[in-house]
N, C-alpha and C positions, 0 to 999 in steps of 0.2 A: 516463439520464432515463427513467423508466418512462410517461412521458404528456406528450402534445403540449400538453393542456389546462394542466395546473397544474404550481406544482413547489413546492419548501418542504414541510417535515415542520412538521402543524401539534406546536404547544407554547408552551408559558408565555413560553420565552427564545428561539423560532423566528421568521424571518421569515412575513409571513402568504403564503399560499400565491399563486402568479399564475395569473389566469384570463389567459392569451396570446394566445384569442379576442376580447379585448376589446381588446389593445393595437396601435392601428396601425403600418403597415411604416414610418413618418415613425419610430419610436423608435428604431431601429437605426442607430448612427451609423455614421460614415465608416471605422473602421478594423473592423466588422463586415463592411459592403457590401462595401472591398479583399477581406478574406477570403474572401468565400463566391464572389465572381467568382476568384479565383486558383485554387478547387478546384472549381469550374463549366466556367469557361472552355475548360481544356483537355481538344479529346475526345478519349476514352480507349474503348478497344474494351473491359474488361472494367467500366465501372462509367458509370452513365447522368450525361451533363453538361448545360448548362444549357439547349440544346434538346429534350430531355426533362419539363425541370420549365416549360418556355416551354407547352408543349403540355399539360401536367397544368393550368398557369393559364387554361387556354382561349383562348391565342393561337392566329391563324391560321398557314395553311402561308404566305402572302405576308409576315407579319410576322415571321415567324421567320428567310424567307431576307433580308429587309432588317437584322436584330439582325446576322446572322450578318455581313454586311461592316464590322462596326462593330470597335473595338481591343478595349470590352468591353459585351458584349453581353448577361453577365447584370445591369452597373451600369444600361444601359438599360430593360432587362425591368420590373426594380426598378421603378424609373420611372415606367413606364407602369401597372404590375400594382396599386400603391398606392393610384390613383387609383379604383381600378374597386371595385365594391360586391364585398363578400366575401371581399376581401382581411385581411389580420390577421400579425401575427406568427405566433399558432397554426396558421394555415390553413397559413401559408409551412414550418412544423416537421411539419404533415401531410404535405403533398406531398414532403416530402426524404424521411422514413418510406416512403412510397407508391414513391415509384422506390428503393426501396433504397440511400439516402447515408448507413447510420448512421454511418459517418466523419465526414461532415461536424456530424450530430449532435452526436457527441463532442465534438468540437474546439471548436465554436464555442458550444456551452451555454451552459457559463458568462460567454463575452459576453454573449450575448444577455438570460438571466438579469439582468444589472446592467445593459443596456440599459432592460428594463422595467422595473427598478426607480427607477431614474430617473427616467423616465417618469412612471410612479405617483405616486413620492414630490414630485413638481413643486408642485404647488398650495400657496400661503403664504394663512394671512389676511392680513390689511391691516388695523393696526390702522385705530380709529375717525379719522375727519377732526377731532372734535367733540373730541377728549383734549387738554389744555391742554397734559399732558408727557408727548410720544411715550414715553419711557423706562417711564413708571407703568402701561404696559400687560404691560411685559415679555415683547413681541414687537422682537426685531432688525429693524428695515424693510430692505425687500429693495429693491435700485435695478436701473433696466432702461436700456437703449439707446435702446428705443424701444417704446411703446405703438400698438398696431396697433388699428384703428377700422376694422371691418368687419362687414359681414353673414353670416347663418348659411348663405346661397345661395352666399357666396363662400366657405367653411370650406377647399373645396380648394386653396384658392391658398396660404390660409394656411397650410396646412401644407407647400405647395411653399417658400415663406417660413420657415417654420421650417429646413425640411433646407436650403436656400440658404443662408444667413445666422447659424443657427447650428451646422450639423451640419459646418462646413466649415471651411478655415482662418480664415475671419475671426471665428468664436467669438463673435459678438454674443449678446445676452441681450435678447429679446422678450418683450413684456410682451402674452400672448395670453389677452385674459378667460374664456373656458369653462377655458383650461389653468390659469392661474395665480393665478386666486383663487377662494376655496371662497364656496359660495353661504350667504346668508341674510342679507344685508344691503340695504341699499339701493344699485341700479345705478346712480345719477347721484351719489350721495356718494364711492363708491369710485370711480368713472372720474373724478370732479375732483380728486379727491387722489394718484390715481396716476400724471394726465396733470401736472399741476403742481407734484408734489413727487418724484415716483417713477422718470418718466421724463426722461430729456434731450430725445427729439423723440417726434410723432405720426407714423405711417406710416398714412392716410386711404386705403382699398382703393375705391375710387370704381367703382361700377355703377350699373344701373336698379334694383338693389335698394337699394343705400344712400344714393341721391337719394331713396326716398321712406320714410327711418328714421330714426324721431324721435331714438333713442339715436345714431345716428351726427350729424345735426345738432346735436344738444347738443352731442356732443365735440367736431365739431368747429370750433364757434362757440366754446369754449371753449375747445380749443387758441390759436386765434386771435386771441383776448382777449387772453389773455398775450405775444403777440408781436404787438401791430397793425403792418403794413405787412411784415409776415415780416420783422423785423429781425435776426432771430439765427439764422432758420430752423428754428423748431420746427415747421413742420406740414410734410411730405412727400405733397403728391398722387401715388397710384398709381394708375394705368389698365392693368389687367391682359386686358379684353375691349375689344371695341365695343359702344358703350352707345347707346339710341335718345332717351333724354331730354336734354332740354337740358345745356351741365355748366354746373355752381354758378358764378355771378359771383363769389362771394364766395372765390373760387379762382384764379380767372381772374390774378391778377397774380403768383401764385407758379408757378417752376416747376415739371413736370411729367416724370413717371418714366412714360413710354410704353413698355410690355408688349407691346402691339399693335406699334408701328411694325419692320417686318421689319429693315430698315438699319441699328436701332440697339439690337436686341433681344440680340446675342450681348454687347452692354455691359453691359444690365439690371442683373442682378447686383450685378457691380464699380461699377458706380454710385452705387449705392442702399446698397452697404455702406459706402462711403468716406463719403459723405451722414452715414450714420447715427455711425459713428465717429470722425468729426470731436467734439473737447471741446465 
């Protein structure tokens, strides 16, 4: 690979090129991540390992010796590096350049490659709500697990969400609005057609930001609608922080996926998957 930035030869019958800068470290799945910790991991006196590239990410010397007692400590790194501003897939092909891994270069390219393309390639329209027969649009509608109803304050969670639940064995398929539907339509058309036709449940990411958002109250008074008394379980409240506003009465009588509660947090997950992939 001659550049960390792009790759692809442009041409008529070529893929378009990738800007890698743009694509976050959430797009690299799980049999990438295995990979780069197997050839991270182990130090090695003649080639720089993952406390090296811990230190290029601008980790400290107290965070690096806490990674180090860990089984793997560059899946951690990962982790933690994703969330921080200036991270990117690109930045991540920089810094392996920068300490000298072009093995690892080599080897893991072309994953990485079809990782971002993936990526990229995610976004479906939706056909119109308004088309009498879905088929006359001559779009395949695309079905989800679950429609995630959140704020732009909360974007990180969601893509903790994302790598949880589908970058992992349980293979769910999230219905995440900025990712998976292209703009120009109307937002209250398409989220009642995707919540009601699209998805099986709501995942509701509940903060002081989406108690006071109108789009998130619509969806999900309208999730609601279609299940009065949560009879089938179509809405999923999540509490991912501690919030200062009162919570939604109109919540109140469905269970509750607590993020926050230390006790019951190492289940989170495994919860909230089985939740969702139930028929």
């Amino acid at each position: 690979m001659t550049s960390c930035t792009k790759t692809g030869e442009e041409g008529a019958d070529s893929p378009a090129p990738i800007d890698f800068y743009s694509v976050p470290v959430t797009a690299l799945r799980v049999a990438v991540r295995k990979r780069l910790a197997l050839l991270l991991n182990p130090k090695k006196m003649v080639a720089a390992d993952w406390t090296e590239l811990a230190e290029e990410m601008g980790f400290h010397y107290l965070e690096i010796r806490n990674y180090d007692r860990l089984e793997n400590p560059t899946g951690k790194m990962l982790d933690e590096w994703e969330a921080k501003d200036g991270s990117s897939v690109g930045k991540l092909l920089e810094l392996l350049r920068k300490i000298e891994r072009d093995d690892i270069l080599e080897d893991l390219t072309p994953a990485i490659v079809e990782c971002c393309r993936q990526y990229l390639n995610k976004p479906v329209q939706v056909p119109s709500v308004d088309s009498s027969d879905p088929k006359s649009t001559g779009v395949t509608p695309e079905f989800f697990d679950a429609f995630i109803c959140y704020c732009q304050a909360d974007i990180e969670f969601v893509h903790e969400m994302i790598k949880q639940l589908e970058q992992t064995e349980y293979k769910l398929k999230l219905c995440v609005f900025d990712r998976d539907v292209l703009p120009g339509s109307c937002i209250w058309t398409i989220s009642s057609e995707l919540i009601e036709k699209r998805c099986k449940r709501m995942v509701a990411v509940i903060s002081d930001d989406f108690l006071v958002s109108d789009d998130c109250d619509f969806q999900t008074k309208f999730a609601l609608s279609l299940s009065p008394g949560a009879r089938d379980k179509r809405l999923i409240p999540v509490k991912y922080k501690h919030i200062k506003k009162e919570f939604p009465s109109i919540l109140r009588h469905i269970t509750l996926c607590d993020y926050t509660n230390p006790s019951t947090k190492s289940w989170f997950w495994k919860r909230l998957a089985k939740a969702l992939a139930q028929p």
